[in-house]
N, C-alpha and C positions, 0 to 999 in steps of 0.2 A: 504494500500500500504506500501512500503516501509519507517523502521522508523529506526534510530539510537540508540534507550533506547536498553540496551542491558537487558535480562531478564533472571534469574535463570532457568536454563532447567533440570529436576531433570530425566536424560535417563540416561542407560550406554545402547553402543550397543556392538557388534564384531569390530576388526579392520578389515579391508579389503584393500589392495593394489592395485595401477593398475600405468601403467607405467615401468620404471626403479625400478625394486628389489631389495632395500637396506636395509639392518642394522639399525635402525635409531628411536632413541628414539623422540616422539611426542604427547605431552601432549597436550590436550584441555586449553588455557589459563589459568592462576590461578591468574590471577587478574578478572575477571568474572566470574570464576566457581571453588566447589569445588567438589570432589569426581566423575567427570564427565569422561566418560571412549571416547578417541577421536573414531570415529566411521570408516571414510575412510582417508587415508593418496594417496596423488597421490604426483606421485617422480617425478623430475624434469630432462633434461639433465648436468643442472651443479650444479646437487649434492644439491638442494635444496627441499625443499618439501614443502606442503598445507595439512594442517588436518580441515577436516571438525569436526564439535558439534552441536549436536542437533536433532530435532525430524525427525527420517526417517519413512514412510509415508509404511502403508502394501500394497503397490501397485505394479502390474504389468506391464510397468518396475519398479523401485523403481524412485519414489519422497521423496524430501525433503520438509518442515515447519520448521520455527524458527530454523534458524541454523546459525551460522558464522563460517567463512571460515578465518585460521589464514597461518603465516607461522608456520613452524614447528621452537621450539625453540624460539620465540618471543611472549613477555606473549600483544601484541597490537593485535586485528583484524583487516582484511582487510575490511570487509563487515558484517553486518546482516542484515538475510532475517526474517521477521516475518511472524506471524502465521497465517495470511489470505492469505501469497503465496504456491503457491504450485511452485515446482522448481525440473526441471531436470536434472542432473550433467554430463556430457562428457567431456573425456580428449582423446584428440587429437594432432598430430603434435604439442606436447608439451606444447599444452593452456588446460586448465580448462575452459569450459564452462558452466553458469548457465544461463539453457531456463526458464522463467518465462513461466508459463501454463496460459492460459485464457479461461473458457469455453463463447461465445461470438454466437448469432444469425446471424451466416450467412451462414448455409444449406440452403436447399432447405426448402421452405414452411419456412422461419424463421428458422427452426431446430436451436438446437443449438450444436454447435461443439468445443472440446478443439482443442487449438493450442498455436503453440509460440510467445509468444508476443514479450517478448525483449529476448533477449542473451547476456550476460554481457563475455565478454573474459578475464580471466584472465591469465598472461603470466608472465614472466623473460625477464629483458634487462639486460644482464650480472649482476647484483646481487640486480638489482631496481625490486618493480613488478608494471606490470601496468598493469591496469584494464580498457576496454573499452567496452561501450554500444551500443547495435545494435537494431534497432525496424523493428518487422518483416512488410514491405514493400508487403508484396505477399499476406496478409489478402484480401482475396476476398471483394470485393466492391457492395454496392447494382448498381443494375441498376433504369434506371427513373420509373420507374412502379413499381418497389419496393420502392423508393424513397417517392413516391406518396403516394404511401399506409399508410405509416408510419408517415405522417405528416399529412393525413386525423385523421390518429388513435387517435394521439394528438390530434389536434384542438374538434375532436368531445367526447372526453373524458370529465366526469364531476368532478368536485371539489371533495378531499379529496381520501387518498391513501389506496390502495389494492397491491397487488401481482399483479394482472393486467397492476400497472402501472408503475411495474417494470420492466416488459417484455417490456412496450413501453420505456423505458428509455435507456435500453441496443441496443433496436432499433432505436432509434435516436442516440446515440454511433456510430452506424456503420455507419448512413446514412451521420452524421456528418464529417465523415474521409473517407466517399464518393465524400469528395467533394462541400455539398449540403450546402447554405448558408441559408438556412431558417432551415433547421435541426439544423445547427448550434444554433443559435438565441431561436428555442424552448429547447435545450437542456440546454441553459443557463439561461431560465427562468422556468424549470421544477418547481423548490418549489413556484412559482409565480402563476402558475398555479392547483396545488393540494395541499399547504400546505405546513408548514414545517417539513421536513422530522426527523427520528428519529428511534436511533436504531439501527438494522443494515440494513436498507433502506437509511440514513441518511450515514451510512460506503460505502454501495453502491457507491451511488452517489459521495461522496469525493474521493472513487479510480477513479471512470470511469474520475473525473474530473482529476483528476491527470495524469491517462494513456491519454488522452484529450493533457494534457501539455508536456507530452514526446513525443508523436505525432507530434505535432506543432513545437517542439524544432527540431526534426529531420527531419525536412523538408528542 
């Protein structure tokens, strides 16, 4: 999940504009980076700007990984996203949004499906910026029979970890923000029940815990 270490990013990309079309010189920090060419620049109504830095993602739409987002002209950043997110950029009605992408079990049959998890709004209040966090609330919820299912899967599940019992983990994730207070309660004894985790099973579980606590928070 999200961390504050800022990390040498060794990319140059293309600039690209969007917004208000201005003149405007915009360098990727140089107290965090050297030689680092700023990637997208979005221009403000009063004349202010955001340059993004970092690894743009070869996807269709384009995604961002490990990137921060500064003002333009200010060697401080606002934010960085690191390299296990993946993140969607829109500018709008003069905000910068960044959609955190999450691929998460709740198709049909379990499937699993990307969607947006938070939205972080960045904006201008006459020459301040402020940045606020949204968590997407419309994430389809199991129902009791999926509910069910999912906490059978547990319980009857034996000691010691596979890929299998990561699928059930991300499934007690959702069944957990369903609502379900026994999901809960297995979900916080997951390594009690298989062992201690490790790796990136062990990274796993630390985000979903985390996304867990932004959940909670924004209740």
């Amino acid at each position: 999940m999200k961390t504050y270490l800022i990390f040498f990013l060794a990319f140059n990309f293309a600039k690209t504009s969007f917004g208000q079309i201005k003149n405007i010189s915009c360098d990727c920090p140089k107290k965090y980076y050297s030689d680092i060419k700023e990637d997208t620049i979005f221009h403000f109504l009063n004349g202010k700007a955001l340059v993004v830095c970092g690894y743009k993602n070869p996807d269709v739409p384009i995604t961002f990984s490990e990137f921060v987002i500064a003002v333009c002209g200010h060697d401080t950043i606002i934010d960085f996203w690191d390299a296990t997110l993946t993140c969607r950029l829109k500018f709008k009605k003069d905000t910068l949004c960044v959609e955190e992408l999450q691929n998460l079990p709740i198709g049909k049959n379990f499937e699993y499906q990307e969607i947006v998890w938070t939205t972080e709004q960045i904006y201008f209040d006459e020459q301040n910026v402020i940045k606020k966090l949204f968590i997407n609330k419309q994430i389809r919820k199991y129902n009791q029979a999926e509910i069910q299912s999912v906490l059978k899967e547990f319980e009857r599940a034996k000691f010691g970890f596979d890929e299998n019992k990561s699928v059930i983990l991300n499934r007690l994730f959702i069944a957990t923000i369903s609502g379900n207070k026994i999901a809960r309660k297995y979900f916080g004894e997951f390594e009690h029940k298989f062992g201690t985790l490790d790796g990136a099973y062990a990274e796993e579980y630390g985000d979903l815990r985390e996304m867990l606590g932004v959940w909670d928070k924004k209740q």
